[in-house]
Structure formats: structure tokens, C-alpha cells
N, C-alpha and C positions, 0 to 999 in steps of 0.2 A: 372527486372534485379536484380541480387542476386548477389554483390559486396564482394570480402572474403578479408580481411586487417587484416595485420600481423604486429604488434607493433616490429619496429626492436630492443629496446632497452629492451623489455621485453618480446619478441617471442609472448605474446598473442596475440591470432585470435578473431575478431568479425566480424561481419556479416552486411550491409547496403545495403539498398534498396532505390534509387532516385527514385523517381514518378512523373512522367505527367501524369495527367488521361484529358482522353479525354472527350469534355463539352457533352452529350448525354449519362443519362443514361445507354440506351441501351449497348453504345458503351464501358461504362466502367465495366460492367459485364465480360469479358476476362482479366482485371485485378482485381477484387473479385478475381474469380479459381484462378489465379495466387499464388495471396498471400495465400491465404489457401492452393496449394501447396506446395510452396516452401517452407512453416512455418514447415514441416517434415523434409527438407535439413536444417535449420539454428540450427545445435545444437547448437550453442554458443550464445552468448551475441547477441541483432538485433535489428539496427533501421531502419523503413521504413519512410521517409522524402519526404515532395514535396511541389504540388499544389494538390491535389486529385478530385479538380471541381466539390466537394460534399459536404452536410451536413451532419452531425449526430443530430442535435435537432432543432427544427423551431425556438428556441433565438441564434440560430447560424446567422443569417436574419434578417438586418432592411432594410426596403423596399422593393418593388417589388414585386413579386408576391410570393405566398405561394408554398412551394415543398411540392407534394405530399406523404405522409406518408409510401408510398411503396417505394420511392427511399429513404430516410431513414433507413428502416429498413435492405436495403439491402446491403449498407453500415456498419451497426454495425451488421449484422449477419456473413458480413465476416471476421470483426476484434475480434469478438468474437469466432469464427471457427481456426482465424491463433493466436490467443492468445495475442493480442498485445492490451497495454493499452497505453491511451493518455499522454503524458508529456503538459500540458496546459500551455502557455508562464504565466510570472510573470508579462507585462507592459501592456497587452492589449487585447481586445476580439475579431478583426476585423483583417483581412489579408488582403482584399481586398475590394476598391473603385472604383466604375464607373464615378467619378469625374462630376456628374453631378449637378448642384444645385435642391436646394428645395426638391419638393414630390419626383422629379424625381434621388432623387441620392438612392443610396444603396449600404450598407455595408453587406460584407460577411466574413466567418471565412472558408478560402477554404484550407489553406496552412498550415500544420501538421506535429508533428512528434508523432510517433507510436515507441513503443520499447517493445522485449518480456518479458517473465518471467526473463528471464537468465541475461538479460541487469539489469533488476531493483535491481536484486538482486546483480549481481559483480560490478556494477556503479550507486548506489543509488543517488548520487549528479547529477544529468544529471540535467540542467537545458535548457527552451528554452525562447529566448528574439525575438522580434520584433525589428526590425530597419526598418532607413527612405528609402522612397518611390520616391528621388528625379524624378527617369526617368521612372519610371514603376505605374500601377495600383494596383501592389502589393507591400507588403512590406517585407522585405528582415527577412530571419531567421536565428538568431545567437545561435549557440549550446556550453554551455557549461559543462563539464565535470569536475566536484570537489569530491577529496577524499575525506572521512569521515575523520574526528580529532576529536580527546579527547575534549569536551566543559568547563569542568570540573564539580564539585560536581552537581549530579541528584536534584532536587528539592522531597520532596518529596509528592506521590502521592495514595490516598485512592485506592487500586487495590480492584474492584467489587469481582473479585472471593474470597479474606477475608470474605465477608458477605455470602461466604456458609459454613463457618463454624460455628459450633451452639456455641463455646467458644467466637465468636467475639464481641457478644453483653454485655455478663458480664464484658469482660475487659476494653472493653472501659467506662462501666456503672462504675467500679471500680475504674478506672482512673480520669474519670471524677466527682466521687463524694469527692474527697480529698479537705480539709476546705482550702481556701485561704481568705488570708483577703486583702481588699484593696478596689479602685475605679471598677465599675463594669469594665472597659476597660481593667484593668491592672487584674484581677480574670480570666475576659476570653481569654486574652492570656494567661496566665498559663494554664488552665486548657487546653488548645487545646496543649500544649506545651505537658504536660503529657502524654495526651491521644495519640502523637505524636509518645513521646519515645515506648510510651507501647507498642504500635502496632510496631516499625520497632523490639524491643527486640524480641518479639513475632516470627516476621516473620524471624528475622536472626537463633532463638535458638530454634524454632517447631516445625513452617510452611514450612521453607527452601526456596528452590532455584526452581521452578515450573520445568524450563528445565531440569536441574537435575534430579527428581522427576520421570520425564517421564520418559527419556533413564533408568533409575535405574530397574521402575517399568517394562518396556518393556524387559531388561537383565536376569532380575528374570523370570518372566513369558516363556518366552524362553527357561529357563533352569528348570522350573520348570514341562513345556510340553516334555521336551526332554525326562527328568524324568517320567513322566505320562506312555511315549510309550516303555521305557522298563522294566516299573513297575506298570501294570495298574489296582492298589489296590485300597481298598476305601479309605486309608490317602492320598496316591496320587493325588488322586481326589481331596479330600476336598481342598487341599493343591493349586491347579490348581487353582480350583475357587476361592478362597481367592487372588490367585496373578493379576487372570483376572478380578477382581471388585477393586483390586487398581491399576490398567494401566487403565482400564474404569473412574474411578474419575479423574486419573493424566490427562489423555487426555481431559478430560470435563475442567478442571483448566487450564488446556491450551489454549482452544479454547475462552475463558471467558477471559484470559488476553488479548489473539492479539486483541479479534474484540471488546474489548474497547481502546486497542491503535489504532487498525485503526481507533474506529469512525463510524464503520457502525454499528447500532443501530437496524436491522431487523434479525440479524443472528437468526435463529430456532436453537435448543436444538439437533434436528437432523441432521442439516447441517454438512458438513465435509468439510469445504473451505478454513481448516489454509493457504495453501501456498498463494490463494486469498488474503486474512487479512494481511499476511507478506507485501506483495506487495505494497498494502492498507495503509498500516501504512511506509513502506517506502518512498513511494510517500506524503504522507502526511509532516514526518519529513522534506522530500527534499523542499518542498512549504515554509514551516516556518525559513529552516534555513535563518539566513542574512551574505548576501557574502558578502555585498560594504555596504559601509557607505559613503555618501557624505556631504564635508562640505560645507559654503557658498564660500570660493574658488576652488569648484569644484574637 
């Protein structure tokens, strides 16, 4: 079922998908196809939610018997087909109990919510919580949905793609060789204080703004090609290639910031998976923020 809801106070539409999958397998392969259709209808914002009466990893499972690695995969081949990433609750790893004691009890993680590109991106704060299980084997899922806010002043942070540039090592070397005197504790924070400012001067009055960068370099290049085709001389050219090896760097400077703000550490040099990485690092930020503070009166 493909559910269309229209926000009355702010006209927006998104998209939801309740799920019951049926306990067999076999029997929930007609909802696989499903979702990998319908994930072409859900242009907007989409969360798929339920019990799904399946795994995606064998630490999804304590107790009982082992699922075969085929129904696994068949499972993340079609969430990976309809595009949709996991929102993983914040209080718990387990959905469901057979309430039996000892060897014979077993815990399963059956009951999920799934949400696409489009959702992570207009609703990054999505969170999902577990609640109690008074009447049922399962326990209940709570969704909630928080805007982004201003946190205030950024911390600041070593960005890997600096170190591809060949000036970055002198400066900091420069920074870092200025005479302080004192206890050694109180020399090396200064000196890391230096090398601090050096580096953000640096990247505010140089380096610049990488997004920037991009769109700039990709505007030029654009109009630089435009140029090319109704003047296709050999300065034109040269001029071409010059614009097209700095969009090729801007875009390499890009892909080196996101996927060490995502965190994923395998990214190849070839890869091209920024919107991946965005997602990646959004989901990431959403895990870390802290919504609730609880005191000792609750």
C-alpha cells in the first residue's frame, strides 16, 4: 500500500508505506516487487514502516535457529533496488520476543522503518524509538520527526582534503615552529592554538568555501564549452582544458569532505556516490543529536 498525505498547514505531500509481511519467505517475495515498484511512484519524501517478518543481518537474532543467508539477501537486495535506508531506533536492538524462558526464548529485530533519498534529505531529524510491549510480543514504534536548529558556533575540525594541498604542510610546520615559553602543557596548547588560527585564515582567505568552488568551477566550464563550440580554436581549447581539470579537482575536494563527514572510510578515488555520503552523514548527524535530557525528577 502507497499511502499519499498532504500536510494541511503546509500543503506538503510525502509518501508512507504500512507493512505486514507475511511469516514465509516465499510468501513475502510479492512484497520485495512491490516495493521496488512503487519506489518509481513515490517522488517525494517515503517512509516504509511495519513488522517486515525478516532480517537483514544474522546479529539481528538471538536464539533459535539460523536464517538462511538467501532470505537475507533478499531482503537487502530489495531495499537496495527501492532505495531506501534504515532509520535504526536510538533505545534498543530487538522488536520482538517469544516470551519463552531460557535457551528457548528468542529475540528478533522484525519491525522497521525504511525511508528514501528524498525523506532524509527534507526530514533529516527523523528519529525512531521502541516502546513497551504490555499486550503483544512486539514492541510498539514511535516516530519522531525534528527540525534542524542553529546548534551554535562549529567546533573546529582538521578537513582531510587540506592535506592535498602541497602548501599545507609548510604552514602548519610554520605555525607550529614559533618560540613559546612556559610549562610544556601550557607551549602545546598554544602552539596547537596557532597552527588553529593558521589553518582556518588559510581556508577563509585561499582555500575558500569547497561548495562554492564547485558550482563556480562547473559555471565557468559550462560557459567555457559553450565557447569552445562556437569558436573551436586552439586557445579555446586550451582554455577548455584548464576549466575541466579545476571542476575535476573541485569535484575530487568534494567527495574527500562528504565521505569523511559520513564516516565511511572505503570510499575509492573512483567512486561517485556524493548523494550516498550526504545521506550517510545526515543520518549520522541525526543519531548524535540529543533531543531530551532527563533529570533525576524525570
Amino acid at each position: 500500500m502507497l499511502l499519499k498525505v498532504r500536510v494541511l498547514e503546509t500543503r506538503e505531500i510525502f509518501f508512507c508505506s504500512p507493512v505486514y509481511a507475511l511469516n514465509l519467505d516465499k510468501d513475502r517475495i510479492a512484497l520485495w516487487n512491490f516495493l521496488e515498484h512503487y519506489s518509481t511512484f513515490a517522488t517525494g519524501p517515503w517512509m516504509a514502516l511495519g513488522d517486515w517478518n525478516a532480517i537483514r543481518f544474522h546479529s539481528d537474532k538471538k536464539g533459535g535457529k539460523k536464517v538462511p543467508q538467501r532470505i537475507l539477501n533478499d531482503f537487502n537486495d530489495c531495499l537496495h533496488k527501492a532505495g531506501l535506508s534504515e532509520v535504526h531506533p536510538t533505545n534498543g536492538e530487538w522488536s520482538w520476543c517469544n516470551r519463552q524462558v531460557f535457551l528457548r526464548r528468542i529475540f528478533v529485530k522484525l519491525d522497521r522503518v525504511f525511508l528514501n533519498e528524498r525523506w532524509i534529505y527534507s526530514l533529516p531529524g527523523t528519529k525512531v524509538l521502541y516502546t513497551s510491549a504490555a499486550c503483544s510480543d512486539h514492541y510498539g514504534m514511535s516516530i519522531h520527526i525534528l527540525m534542524e536548529f542553529a546548534a551554535g558556533p562549529k567546533p573546529f575540525k582538521m578537513l582531510k582534503v587540506w592535506c592535498l594541498q602541497g602548501c599545507v604542510q609548510s604552514l602548519v610546520k610554520k605555525a607550529w615552529d614559533n618560540e613559546i615559553s612556559g610549562n610544556p602543557i601550557h607551549v602545546l596548547l598554544q602552539k596547537l592554538r596557532l597552527v588553529k588560527k593558521a589553518l582556518k585564515d588559510w581556508n577563509k582567505n585561499c582555500f575558500g568555501n569547497i561548495g562554492e568552488k564547485l558550482i563556480k568551477s562547473k559555471h565557468h566550464l559550462d560557459e567555457v564549452q559553450l565557447e569552445l563550440l562556437r569558436d573551436p580554436s586552439e586557445n579555446n581549447f586550451q582554455v577548455e582544458q584548464e576549466a575541466r581539470l579545476d571542476y575535476q579537482a573541485a569535484v575530487v575536494d568534494q567527495e574527500v569532505l562528504v565521505s569523511q563527514k559520513s564516516r565511511i572510510l572505503w570510499l575509492k578515488d573512483t567512486d561517485r556516490c556524493t548523494s550516498y555520503f550526504y545521506n550517510k552523514m545526515k543520518q549520522h548527524r541525526n543519531f548524535n543529536a540529543i533531543t531530551l535530557v532527563k533529570n533525576d525528577s524525570g
